[in-house]
C-alpha positions as protocol buffer text, in pm:
chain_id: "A"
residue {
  index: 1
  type: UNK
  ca { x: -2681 y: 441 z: 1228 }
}
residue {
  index: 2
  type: UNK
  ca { x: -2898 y: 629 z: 949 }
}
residue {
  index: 3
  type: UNK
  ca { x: -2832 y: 864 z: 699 }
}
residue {
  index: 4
  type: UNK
  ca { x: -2799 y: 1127 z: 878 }
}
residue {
  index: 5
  type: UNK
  ca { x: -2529 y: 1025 z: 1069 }
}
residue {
  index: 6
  type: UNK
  ca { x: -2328 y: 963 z: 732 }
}
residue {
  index: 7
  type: UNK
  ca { x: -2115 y: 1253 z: 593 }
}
residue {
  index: 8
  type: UNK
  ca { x: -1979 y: 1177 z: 246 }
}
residue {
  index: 9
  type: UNK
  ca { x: -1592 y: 1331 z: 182 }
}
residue {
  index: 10
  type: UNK
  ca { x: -1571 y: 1344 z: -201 }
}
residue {
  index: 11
  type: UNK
  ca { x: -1229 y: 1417 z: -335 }
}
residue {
  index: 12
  type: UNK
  ca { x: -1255 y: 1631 z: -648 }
}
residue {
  index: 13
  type: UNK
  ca { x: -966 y: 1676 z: -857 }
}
residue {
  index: 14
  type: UNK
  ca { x: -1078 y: 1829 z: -1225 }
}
residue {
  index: 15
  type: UNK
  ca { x: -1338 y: 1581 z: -1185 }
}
residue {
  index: 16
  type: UNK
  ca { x: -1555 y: 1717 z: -1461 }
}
residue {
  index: 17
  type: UNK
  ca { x: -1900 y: 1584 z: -1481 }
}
residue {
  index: 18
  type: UNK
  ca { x: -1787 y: 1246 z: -1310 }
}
residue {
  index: 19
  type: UNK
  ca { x: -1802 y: 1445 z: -984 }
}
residue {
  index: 20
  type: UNK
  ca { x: -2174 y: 1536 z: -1018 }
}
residue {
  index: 21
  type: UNK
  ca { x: -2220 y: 1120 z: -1086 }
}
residue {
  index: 22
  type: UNK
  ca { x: -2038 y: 1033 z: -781 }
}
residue {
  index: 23
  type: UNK
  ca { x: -2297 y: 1309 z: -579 }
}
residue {
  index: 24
  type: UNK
  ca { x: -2578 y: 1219 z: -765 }
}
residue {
  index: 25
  type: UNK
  ca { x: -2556 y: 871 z: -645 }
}
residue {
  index: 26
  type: UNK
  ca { x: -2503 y: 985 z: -263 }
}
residue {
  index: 27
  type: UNK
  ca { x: -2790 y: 1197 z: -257 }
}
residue {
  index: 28
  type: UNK
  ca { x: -3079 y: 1087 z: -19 }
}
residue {
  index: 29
  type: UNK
  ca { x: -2829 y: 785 z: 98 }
}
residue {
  index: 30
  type: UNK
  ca { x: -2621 y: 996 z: 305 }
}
residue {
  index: 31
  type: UNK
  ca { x: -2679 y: 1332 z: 516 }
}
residue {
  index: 32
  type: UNK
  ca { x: -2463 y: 1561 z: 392 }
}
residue {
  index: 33
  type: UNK
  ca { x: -2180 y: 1538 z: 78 }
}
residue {
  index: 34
  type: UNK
  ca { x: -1852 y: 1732 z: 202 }
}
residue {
  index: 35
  type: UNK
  ca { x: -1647 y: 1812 z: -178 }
}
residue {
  index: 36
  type: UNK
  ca { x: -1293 y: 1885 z: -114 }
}
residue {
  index: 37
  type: UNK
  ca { x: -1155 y: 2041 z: -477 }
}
residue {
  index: 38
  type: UNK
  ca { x: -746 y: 1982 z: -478 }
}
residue {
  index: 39
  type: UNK
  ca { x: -666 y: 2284 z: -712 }
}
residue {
  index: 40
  type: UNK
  ca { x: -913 y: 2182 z: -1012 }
}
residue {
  index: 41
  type: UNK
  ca { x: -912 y: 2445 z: -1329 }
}
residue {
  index: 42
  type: UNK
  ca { x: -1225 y: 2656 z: -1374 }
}
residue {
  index: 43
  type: UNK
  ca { x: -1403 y: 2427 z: -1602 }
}
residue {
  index: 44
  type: UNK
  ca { x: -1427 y: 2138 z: -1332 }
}
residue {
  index: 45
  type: UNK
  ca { x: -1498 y: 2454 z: -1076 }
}
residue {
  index: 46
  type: UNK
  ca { x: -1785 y: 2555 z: -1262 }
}
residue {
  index: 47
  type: UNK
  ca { x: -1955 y: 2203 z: -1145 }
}
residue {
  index: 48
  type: UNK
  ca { x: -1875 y: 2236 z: -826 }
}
residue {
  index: 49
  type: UNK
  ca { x: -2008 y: 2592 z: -802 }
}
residue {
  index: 50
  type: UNK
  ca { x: -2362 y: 2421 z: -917 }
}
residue {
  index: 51
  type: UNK
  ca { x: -2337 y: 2152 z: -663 }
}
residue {
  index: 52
  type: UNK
  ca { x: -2261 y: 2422 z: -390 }
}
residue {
  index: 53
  type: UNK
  ca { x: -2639 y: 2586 z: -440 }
}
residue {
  index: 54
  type: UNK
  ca { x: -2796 y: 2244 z: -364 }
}
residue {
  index: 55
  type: UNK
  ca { x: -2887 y: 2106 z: -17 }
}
residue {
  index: 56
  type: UNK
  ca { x: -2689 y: 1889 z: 157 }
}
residue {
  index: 57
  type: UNK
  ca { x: -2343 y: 1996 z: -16 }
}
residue {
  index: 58
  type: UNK
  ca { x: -2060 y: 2204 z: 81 }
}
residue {
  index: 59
  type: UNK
  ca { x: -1754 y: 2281 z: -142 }
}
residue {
  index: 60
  type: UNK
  ca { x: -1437 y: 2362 z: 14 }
}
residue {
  index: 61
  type: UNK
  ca { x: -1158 y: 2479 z: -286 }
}
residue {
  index: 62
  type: UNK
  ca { x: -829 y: 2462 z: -173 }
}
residue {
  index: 63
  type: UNK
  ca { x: -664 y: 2665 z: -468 }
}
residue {
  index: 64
  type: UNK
  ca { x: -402 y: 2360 z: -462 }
}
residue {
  index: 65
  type: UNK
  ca { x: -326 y: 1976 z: -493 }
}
residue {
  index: 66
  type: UNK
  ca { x: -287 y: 1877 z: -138 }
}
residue {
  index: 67
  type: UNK
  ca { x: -320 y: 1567 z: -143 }
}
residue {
  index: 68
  type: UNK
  ca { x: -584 y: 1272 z: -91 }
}
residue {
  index: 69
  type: UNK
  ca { x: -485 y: 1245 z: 228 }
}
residue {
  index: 70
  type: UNK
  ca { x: -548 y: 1585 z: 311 }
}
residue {
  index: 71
  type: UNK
  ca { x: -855 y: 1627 z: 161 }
}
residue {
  index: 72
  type: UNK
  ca { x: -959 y: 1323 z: 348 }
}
residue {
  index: 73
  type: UNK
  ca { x: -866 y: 1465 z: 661 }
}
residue {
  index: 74
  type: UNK
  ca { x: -1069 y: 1785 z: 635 }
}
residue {
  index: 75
  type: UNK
  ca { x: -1361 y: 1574 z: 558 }
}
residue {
  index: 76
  type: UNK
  ca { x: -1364 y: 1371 z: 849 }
}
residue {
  index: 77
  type: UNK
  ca { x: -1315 y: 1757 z: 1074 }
}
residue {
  index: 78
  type: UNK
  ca { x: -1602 y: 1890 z: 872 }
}
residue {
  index: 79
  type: UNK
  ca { x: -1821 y: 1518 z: 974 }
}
residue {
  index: 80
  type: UNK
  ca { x: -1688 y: 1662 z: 1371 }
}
residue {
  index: 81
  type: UNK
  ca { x: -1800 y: 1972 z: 1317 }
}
residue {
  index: 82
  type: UNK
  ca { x: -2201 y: 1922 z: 1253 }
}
residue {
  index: 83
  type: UNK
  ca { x: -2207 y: 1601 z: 1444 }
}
residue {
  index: 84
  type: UNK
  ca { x: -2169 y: 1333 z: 1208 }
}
residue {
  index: 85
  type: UNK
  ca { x: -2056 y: 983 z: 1346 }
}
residue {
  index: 86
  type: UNK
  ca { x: -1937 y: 777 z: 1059 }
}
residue {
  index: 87
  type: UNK
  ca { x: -1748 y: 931 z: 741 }
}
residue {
  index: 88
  type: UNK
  ca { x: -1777 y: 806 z: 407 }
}
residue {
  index: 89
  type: UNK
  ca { x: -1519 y: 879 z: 212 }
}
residue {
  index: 90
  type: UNK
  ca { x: -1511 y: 899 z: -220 }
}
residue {
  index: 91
  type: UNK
  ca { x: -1299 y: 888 z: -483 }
}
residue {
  index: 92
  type: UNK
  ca { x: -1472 y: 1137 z: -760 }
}
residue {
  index: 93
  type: UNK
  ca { x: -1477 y: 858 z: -1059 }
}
residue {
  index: 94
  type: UNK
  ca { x: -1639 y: 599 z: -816 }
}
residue {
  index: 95
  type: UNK
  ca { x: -2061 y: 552 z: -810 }
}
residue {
  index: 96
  type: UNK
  ca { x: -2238 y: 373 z: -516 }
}
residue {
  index: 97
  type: UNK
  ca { x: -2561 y: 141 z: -598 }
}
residue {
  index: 98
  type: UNK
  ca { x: -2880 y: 271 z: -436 }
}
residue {
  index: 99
  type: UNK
  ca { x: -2889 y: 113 z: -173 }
}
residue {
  index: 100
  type: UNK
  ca { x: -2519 y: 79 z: -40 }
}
residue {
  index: 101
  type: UNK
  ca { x: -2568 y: 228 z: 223 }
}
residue {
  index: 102
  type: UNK
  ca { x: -2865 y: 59 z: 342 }
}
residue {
  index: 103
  type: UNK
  ca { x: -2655 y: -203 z: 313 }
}
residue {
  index: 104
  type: UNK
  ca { x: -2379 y: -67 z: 558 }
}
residue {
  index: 105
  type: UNK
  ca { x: -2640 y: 45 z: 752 }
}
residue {
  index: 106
  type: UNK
  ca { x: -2786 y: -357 z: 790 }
}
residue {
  index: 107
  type: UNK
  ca { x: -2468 y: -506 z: 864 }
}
residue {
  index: 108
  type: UNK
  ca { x: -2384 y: -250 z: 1164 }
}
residue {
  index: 109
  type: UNK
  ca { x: -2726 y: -313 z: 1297 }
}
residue {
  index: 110
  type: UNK
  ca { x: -2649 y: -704 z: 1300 }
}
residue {
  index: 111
  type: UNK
  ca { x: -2287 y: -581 z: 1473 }
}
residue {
  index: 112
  type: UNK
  ca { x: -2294 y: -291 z: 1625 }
}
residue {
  index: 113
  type: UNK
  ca { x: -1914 y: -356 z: 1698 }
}
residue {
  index: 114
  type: UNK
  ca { x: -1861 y: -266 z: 1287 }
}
residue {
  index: 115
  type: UNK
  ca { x: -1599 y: -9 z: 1244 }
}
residue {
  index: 116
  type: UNK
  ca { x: -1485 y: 26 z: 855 }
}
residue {
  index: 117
  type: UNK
  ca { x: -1684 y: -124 z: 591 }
}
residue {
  index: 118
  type: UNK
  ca { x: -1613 y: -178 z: 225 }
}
residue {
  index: 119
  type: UNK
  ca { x: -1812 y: -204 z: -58 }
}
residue {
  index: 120
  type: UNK
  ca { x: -1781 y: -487 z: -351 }
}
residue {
  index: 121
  type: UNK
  ca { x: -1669 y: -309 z: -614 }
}
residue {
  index: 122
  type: UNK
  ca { x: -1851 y: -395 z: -978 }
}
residue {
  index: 123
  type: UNK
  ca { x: -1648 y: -482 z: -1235 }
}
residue {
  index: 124
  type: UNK
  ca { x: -1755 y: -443 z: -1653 }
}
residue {
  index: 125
  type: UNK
  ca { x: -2088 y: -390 z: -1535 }
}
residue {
  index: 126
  type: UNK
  ca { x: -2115 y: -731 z: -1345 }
}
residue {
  index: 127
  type: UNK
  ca { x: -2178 y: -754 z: -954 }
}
residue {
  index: 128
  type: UNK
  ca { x: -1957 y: -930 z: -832 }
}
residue {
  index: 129
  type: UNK
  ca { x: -2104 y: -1100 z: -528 }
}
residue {
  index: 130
  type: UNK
  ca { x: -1883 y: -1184 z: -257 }
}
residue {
  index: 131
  type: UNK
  ca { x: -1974 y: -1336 z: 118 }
}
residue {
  index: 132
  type: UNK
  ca { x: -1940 y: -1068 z: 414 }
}
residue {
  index: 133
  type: UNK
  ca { x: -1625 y: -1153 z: 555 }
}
residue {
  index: 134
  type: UNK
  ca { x: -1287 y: -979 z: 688 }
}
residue {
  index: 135
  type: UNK
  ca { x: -1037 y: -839 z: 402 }
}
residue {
  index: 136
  type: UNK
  ca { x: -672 y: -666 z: 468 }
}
residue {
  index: 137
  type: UNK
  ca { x: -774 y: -366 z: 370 }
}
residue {
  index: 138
  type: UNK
  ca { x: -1057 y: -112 z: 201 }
}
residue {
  index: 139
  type: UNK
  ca { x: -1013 y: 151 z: -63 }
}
residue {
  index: 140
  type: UNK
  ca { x: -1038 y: 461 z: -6 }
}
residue {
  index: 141
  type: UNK
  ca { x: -1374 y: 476 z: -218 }
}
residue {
  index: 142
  type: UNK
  ca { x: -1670 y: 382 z: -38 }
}
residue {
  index: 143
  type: UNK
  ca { x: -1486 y: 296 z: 275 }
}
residue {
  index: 144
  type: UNK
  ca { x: -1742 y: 350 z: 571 }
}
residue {
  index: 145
  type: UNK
  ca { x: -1544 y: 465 z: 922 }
}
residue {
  index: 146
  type: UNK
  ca { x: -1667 y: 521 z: 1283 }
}
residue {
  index: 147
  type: UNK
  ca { x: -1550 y: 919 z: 1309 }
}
residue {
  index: 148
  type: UNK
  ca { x: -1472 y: 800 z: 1704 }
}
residue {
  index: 149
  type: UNK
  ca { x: -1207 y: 530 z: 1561 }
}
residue {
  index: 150
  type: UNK
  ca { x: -992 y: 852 z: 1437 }
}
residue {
  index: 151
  type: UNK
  ca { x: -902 y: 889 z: 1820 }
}
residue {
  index: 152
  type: UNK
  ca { x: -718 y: 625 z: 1826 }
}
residue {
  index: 153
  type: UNK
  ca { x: -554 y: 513 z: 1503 }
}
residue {
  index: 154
  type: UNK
  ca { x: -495 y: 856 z: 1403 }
}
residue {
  index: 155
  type: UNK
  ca { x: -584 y: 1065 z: 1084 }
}
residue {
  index: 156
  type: UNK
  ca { x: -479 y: 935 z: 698 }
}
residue {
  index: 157
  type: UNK
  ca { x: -140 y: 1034 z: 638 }
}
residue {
  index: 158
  type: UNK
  ca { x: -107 y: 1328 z: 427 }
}
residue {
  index: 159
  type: UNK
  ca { x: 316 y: 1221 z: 321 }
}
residue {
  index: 160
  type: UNK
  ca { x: 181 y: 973 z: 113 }
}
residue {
  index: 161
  type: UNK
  ca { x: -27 y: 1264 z: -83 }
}
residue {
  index: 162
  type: UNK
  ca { x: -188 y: 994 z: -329 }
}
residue {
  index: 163
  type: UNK
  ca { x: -97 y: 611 z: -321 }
}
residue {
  index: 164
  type: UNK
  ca { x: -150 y: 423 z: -48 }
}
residue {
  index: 165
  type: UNK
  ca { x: -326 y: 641 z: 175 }
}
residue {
  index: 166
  type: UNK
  ca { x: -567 y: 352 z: 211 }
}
residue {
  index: 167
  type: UNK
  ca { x: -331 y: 88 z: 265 }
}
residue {
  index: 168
  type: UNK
  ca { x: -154 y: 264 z: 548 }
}
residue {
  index: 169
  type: UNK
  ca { x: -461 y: 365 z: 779 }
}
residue {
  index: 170
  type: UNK
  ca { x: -598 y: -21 z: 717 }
}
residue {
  index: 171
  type: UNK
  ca { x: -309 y: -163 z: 836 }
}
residue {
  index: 172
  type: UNK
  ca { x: -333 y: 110 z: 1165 }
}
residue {
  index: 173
  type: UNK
  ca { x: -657 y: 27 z: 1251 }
}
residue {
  index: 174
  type: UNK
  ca { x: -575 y: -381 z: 1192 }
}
residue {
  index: 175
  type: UNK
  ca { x: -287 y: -320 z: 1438 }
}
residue {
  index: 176
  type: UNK
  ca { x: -475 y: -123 z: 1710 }
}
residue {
  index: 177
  type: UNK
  ca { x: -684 y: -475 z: 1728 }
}
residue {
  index: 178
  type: UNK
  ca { x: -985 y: -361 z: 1422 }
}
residue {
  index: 179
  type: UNK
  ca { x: -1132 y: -528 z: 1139 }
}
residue {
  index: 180
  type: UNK
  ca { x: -1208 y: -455 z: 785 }
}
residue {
  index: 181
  type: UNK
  ca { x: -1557 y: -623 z: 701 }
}
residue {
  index: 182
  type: UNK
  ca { x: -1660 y: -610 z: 295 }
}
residue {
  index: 183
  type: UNK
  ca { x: -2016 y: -614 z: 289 }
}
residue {
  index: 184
  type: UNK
  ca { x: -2179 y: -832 z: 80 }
}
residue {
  index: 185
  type: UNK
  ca { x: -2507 y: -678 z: -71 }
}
residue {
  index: 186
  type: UNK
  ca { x: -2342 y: -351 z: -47 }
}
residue {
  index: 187
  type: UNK
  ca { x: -2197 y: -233 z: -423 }
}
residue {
  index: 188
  type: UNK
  ca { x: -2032 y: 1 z: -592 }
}
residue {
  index: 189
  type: UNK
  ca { x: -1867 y: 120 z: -937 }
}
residue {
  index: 190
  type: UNK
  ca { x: -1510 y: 212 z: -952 }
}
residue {
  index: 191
  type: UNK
  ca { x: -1285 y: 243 z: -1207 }
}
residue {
  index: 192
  type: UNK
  ca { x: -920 y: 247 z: -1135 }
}
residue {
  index: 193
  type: UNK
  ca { x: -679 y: 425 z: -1404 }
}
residue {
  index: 194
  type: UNK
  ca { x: -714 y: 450 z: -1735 }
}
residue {
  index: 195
  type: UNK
  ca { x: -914 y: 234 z: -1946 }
}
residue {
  index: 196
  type: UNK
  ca { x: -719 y: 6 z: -2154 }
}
residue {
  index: 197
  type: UNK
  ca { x: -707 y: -369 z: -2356 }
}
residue {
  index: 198
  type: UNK
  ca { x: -541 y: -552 z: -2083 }
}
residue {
  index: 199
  type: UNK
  ca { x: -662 y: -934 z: -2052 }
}
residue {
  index: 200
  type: UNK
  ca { x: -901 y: -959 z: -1776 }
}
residue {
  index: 201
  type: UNK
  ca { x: -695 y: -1182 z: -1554 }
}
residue {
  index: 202
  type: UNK
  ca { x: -438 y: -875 z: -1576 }
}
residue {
  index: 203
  type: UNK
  ca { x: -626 y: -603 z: -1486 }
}
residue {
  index: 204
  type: UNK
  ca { x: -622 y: -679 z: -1091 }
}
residue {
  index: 205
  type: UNK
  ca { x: -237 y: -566 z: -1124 }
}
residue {
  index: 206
  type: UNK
  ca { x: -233 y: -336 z: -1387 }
}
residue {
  index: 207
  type: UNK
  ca { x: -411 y: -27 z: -1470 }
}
residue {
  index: 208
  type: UNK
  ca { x: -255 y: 292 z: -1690 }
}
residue {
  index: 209
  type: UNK
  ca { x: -167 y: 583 z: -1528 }
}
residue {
  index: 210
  type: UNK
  ca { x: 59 y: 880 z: -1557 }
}
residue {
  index: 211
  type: UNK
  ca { x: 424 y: 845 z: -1502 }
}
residue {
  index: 212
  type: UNK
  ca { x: 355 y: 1057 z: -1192 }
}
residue {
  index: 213
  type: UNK
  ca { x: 108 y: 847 z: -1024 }
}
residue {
  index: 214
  type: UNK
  ca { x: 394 y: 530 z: -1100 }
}
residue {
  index: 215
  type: UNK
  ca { x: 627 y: 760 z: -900 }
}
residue {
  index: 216
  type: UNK
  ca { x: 401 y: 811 z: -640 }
}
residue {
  index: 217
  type: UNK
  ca { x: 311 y: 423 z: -631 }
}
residue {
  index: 218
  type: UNK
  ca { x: 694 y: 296 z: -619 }
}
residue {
  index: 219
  type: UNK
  ca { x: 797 y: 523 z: -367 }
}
residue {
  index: 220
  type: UNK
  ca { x: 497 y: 518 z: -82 }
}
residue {
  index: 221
  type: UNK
  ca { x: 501 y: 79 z: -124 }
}
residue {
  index: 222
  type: UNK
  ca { x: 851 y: 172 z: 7 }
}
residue {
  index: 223
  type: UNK
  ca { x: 744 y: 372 z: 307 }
}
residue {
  index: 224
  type: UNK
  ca { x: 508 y: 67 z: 338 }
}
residue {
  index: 225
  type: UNK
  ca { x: 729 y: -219 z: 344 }
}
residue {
  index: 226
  type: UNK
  ca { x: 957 y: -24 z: 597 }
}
residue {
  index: 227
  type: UNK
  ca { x: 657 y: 53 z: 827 }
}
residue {
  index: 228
  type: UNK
  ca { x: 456 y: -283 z: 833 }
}
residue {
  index: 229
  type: UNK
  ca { x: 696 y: -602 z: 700 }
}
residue {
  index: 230
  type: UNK
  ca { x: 747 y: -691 z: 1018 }
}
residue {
  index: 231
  type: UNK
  ca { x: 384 y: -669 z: 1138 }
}
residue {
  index: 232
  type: UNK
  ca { x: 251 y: -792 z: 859 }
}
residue {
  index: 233
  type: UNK
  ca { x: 424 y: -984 z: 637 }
}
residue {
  index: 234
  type: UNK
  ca { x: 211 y: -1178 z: 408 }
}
residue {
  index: 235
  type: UNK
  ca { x: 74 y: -868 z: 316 }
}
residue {
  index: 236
  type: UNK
  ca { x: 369 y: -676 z: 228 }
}
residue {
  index: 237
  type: UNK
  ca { x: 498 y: -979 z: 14 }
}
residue {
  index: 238
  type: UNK
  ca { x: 177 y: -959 z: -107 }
}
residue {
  index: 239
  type: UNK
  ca { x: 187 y: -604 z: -232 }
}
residue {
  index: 240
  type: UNK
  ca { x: 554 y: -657 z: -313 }
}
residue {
  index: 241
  type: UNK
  ca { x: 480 y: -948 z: -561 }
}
residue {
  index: 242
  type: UNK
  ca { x: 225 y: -713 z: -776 }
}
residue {
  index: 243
  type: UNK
  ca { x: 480 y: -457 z: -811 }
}
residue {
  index: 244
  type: UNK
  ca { x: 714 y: -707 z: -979 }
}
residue {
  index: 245
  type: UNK
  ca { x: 473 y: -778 z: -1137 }
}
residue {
  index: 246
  type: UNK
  ca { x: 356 y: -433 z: -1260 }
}
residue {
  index: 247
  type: UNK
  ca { x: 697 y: -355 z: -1348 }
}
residue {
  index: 248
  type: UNK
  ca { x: 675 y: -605 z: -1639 }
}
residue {
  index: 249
  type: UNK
  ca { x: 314 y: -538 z: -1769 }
}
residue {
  index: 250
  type: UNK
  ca { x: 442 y: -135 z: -1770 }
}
residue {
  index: 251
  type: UNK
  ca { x: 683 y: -243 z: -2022 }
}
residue {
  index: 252
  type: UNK
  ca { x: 433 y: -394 z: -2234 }
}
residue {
  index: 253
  type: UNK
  ca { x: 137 y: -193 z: -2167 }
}
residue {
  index: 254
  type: UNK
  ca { x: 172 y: 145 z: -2072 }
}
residue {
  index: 255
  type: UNK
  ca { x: 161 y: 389 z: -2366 }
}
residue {
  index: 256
  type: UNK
  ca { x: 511 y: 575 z: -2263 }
}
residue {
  index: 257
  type: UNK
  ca { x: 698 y: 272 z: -2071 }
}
residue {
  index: 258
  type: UNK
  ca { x: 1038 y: 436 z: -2050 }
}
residue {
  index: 259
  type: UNK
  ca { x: 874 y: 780 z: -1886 }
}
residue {
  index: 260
  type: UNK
  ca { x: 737 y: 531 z: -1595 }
}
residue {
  index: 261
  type: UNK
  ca { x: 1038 y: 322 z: -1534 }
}
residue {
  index: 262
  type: UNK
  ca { x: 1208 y: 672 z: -1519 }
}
residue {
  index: 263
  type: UNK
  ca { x: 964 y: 789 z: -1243 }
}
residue {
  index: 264
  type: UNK
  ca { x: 958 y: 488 z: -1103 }
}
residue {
  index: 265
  type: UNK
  ca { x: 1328 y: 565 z: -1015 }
}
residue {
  index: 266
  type: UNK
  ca { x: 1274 y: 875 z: -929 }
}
residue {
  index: 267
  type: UNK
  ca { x: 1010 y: 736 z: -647 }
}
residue {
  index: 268
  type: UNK
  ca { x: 1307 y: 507 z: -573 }
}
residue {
  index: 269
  type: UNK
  ca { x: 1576 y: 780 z: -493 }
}
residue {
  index: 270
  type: UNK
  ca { x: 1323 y: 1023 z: -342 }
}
residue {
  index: 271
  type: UNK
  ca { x: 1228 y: 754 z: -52 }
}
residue {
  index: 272
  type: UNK
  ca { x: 1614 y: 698 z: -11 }
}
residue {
  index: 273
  type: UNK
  ca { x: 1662 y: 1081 z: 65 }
}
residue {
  index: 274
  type: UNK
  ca { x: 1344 y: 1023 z: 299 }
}
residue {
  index: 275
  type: UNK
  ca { x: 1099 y: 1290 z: 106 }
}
residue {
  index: 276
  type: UNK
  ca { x: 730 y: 1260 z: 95 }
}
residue {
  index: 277
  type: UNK
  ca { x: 454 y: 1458 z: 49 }
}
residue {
  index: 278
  type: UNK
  ca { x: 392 y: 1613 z: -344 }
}
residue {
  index: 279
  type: UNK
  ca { x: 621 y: 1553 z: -596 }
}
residue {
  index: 280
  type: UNK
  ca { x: 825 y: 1845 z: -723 }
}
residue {
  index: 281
  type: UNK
  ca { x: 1106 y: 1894 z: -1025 }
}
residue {
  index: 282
  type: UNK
  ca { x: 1411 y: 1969 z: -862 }
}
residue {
  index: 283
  type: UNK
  ca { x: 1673 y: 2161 z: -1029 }
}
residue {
  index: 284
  type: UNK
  ca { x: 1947 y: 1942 z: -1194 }
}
């Protein structure tokens, strides 16, 4: 493995200038940065019209929000395309440390058998150091996959359009006998929802977001619990527990509480009448 084998998928979604931070910090680690725009207005499509003139970087605008998933998915065809064997894929608010991957690239030379690897992910400007070991699953930011593996666990399903697109293909590749190894010297930054005052010992299960995201969030877990309890259990509770939990801190932290519980239901009915994909207003 080296660089050039590495093709970055970043998902831009009116991004802004944190999109040209998250490719700023991939240049020279990676071979080529693959920017998938979900619909962004002209103002965040201005950036990505800079980017496009600068080696290495291809922009392709879908005119719509399709989804992470799908975005995702066209990244790892476009890594297929020009010969790329692993895929790196990127959230647009997330920034790797220099030498991540050189870090990646160290571990699979120890293991060759490496298939997915996940960054540690600093927090308030702290690395947070943690031993190389096997974790449950990787976010979708700065999650390193073997573009072969895709054969047989399948692509990232685009139903779940945002939350838990990461969750789901972790749990795939766990069940078709993988591993997801964190790698310990390998950082990044990544900042999930909203900034907010929430004690520090919170903030692993709560982050503001819109009341659409919390719609998206209750109603995938769902699709999750159906698919894996059985399979994996502990994990499931697991995930179940923090959305208890969340449910609680929403009422005391999030800026319109009653507009999230509200979508929150929403999420609730919609995976009872079995929809996925985007959410959409239906007509009363």
């Amino acid at each position: 493995m080296n660089a050039k084998d590495v093709l970055a998928v970043v998902v831009s979604y009116n991004g802004l200038h944190k999109t040209r931070r998250t490719v700023d910090a991939l240049r020279g680690q990676v071979g080529h940065v693959h920017i998938v725009d979900n619909g962004s207005a002209a103002e965040s499509l201005n950036v990505l019209d800079v980017l496009e003139q600068e080696p290495g970087i291809t922009v392709e605008r879908l005119g719509e929000n399709r989804g992470v998933g799908h975005a995702l998915n066209l990244g790892m065809e476009r890594a297929t395309q020009i010969g790329c064997s692993w895929l790196l894929t990127m959230d647009q608010d997330s920034v790797i440390d220099g030498s991540m991957i050189q870090a990646y690239q160290a571990a699979v030379e120890r293991d060759p058998g490496l298939v997915c690897l996940s960054p540690c992910v600093t927090k308030n400007g702290r690395k947070e150091q943690a031993a190389t070991s096997v974790v449950g699953y990787a976010i979708t930011s700065g999650n390193l996959v073997r573009v072969s593996l895709f054969d047989q666990v399948g692509l990232y399903d685009e139903g779940f359009f945002v939350d838990c697109v990461d969750f789901d293909f972790s749990l795939r590749l766990r069940r078709a006998g993988y591993a997801v190894h964190r790698v310990s010297n390998a950082f990044m930054q990544h900042q999930l929802g909203e900034v907010n005052e929430v004690p520090s010992f919170l903030s692993r299960y709560y982050a503001e977001h819109s009341p659409v995201r919390r719609y998206y969030m209750s109603r995938n877990f769902l699709y999750m619990m159906e698919r894996y309890l059985l399979r994996f259990p502990v994990f499931i509770l697991k995930l179940a527990l923090s959305h208890l939990l969340l449910l609680v801190l929403i009422g005391i932290y999030d800026p319109s509480p009653l507009r999230s519980y509200r979508a929150i239901g929403k999420g609730i009915w919609d995976y009872l009448a079995r929809r996925d994909g985007i959410y959409r207003e239906r007509p009363r």
